[in-house]
C-alpha positions in Angstrom: 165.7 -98.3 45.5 168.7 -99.8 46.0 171.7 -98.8 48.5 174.1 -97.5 45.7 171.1 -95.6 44.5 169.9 -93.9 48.1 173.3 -92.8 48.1 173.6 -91.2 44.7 170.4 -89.4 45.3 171.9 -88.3 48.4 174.9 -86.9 46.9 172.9 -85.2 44.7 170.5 -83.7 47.0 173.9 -82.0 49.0 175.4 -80.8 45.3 172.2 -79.4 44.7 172.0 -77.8 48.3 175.6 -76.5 47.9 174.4 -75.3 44.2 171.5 -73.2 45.2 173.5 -71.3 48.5 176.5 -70.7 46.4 174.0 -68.8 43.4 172.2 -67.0 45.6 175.4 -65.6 47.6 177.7 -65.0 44.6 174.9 -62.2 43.0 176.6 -59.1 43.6 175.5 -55.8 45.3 175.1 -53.2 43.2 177.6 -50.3 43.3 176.5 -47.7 46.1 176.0 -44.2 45.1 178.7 -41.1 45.9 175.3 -38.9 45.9 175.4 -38.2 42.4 172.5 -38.8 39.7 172.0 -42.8 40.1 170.9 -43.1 36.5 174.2 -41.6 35.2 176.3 -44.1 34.4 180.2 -43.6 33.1 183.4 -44.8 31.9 187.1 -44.0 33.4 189.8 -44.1 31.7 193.5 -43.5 32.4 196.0 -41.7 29.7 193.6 -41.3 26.7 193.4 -39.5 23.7 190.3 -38.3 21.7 190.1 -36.2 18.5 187.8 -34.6 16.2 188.1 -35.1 12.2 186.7 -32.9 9.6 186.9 -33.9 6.1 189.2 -36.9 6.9 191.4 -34.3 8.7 192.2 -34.3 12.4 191.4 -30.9 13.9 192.7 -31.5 17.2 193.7 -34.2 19.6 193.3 -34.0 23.8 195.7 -36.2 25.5 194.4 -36.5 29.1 195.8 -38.0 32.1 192.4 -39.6 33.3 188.7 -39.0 31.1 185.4 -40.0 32.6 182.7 -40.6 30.1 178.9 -40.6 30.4 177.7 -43.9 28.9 174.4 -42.6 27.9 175.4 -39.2 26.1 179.0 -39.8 25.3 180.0 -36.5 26.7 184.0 -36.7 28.3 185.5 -34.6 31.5 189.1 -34.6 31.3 192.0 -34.4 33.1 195.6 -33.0 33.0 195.0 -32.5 29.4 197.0 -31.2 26.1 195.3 -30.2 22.8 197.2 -29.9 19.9 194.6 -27.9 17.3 195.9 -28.2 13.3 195.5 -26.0 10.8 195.1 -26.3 6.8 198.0 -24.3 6.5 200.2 -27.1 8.9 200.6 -24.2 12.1 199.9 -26.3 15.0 198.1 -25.1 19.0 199.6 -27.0 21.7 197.6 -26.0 24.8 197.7 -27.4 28.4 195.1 -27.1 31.6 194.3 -29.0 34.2 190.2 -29.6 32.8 188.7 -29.9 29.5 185.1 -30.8 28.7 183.5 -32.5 25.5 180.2 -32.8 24.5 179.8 -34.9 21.7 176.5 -34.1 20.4 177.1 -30.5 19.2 181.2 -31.6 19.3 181.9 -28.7 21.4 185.3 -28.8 23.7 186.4 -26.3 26.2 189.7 -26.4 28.1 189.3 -24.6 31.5 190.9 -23.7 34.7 193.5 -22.2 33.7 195.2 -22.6 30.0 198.8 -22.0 28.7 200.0 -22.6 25.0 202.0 -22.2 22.7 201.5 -22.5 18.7 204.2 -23.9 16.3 204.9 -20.1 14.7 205.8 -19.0 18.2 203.2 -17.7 19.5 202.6 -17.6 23.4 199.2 -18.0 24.8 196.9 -17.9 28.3 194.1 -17.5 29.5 191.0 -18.6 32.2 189.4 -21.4 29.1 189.7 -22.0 25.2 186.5 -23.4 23.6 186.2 -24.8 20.4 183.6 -23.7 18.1 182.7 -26.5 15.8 180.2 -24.8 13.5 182.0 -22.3 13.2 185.2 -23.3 12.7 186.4 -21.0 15.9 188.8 -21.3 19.1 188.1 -18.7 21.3 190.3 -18.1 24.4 188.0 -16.3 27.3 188.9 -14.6 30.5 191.9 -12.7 30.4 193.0 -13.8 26.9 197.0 -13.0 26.4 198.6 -13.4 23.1 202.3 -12.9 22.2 204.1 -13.3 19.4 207.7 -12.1 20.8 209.4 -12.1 17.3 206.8 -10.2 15.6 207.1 -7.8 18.8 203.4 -8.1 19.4 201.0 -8.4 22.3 197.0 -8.8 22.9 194.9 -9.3 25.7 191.3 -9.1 26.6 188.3 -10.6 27.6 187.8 -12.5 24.7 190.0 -13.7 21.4 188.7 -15.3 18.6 190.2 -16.6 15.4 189.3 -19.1 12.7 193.2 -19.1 11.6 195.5 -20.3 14.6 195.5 -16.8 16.1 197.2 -15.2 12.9 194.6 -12.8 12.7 192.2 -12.6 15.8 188.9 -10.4 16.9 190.1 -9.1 20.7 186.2 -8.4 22.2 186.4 -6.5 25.8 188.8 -4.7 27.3 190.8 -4.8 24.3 194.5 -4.1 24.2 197.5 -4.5 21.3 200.7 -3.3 21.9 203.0 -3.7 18.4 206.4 -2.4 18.5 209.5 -3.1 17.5 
């Protein structure tokens, strides 16, 4: 071998060296844990939206200001959120809370910790969580449900408040109270 060639194989050799060290130093760590389930693996997002469809028609919409979402299942936990639900008829539910849930598999959302609303006939809403009822086409409001429709001089509460219609006619279950007056 000549000299040009000892020194090409040289060069080489180091590149190769250099090669190998920076491979086996560039493989990242894997994440560590925060104590949680390590097979779980999710998704964050910041200032979202999701909805649900039926029939090529939105039923509602959740704006969120940050959404986590399980890889595996699909299931969402939102934050700062506001769900707008529609109705055939056009009335609109605008509803705000600090949490919402969604699990897509049975496409079941709830709103928790704490929910105010107000729907686009002027009703007034609150309560502890609304859950959406896919299958049967239901929003219920739970723990202490308020309803109030001001103009219509009319006022519910209870434990539990269910309508299919936008809370134009609504099933009050516990502690059930209406007030209507003029």
């Amino acid at each position: 071998m000549n000299k040009m060639g000892k020194v090409l194989a040289g060069v080489f050799a180091v590149l190769l060296v250099i090669l190998i060290v920076w491979a086996v130093n560039g493989i990242p760590e894997p994440p560590e844990g925060d104590g949680q389930n390590p097979s779980q693996r999710v998704v964050n997002f910041d200032g979202n939206t999701i909805s649900e469809e039926k029939d090529g028609k939105v039923i509602w919409t959740v704006t969120a200001e940050k959404m986590e979402m399980d890889i595996d299942t699909k299931d969402v936990a939102l934050v700062n959120v506001k769900v707008t639900y529609n109705y055939n008829d056009g009335q609109t539910l605008e509803l705000k809370a600090p949490k919402a849930i969604y699990q897509e598999k049975t496409h079941h959302l709830e709103v928790t910790d704490g929910v105010e609303g107000e729907s686009s006939d002027g009703g007034k809403f609150s309560c502890k969580e609304v859950e959406w009822l896919p299958d049967k086409d239901m929003l219920a409001m739970k723990g202490e449900a308020r309803i109030e429709y001001e103009k219509e001089h009319v006022k519910a509460s209870g434990d539990r408040i269910e309508s299919t219609n936008g809370f134009k006619k609504y099933r009050i279950i516990g502690k059930a109270h209406l007030e209507k007056g003029n």
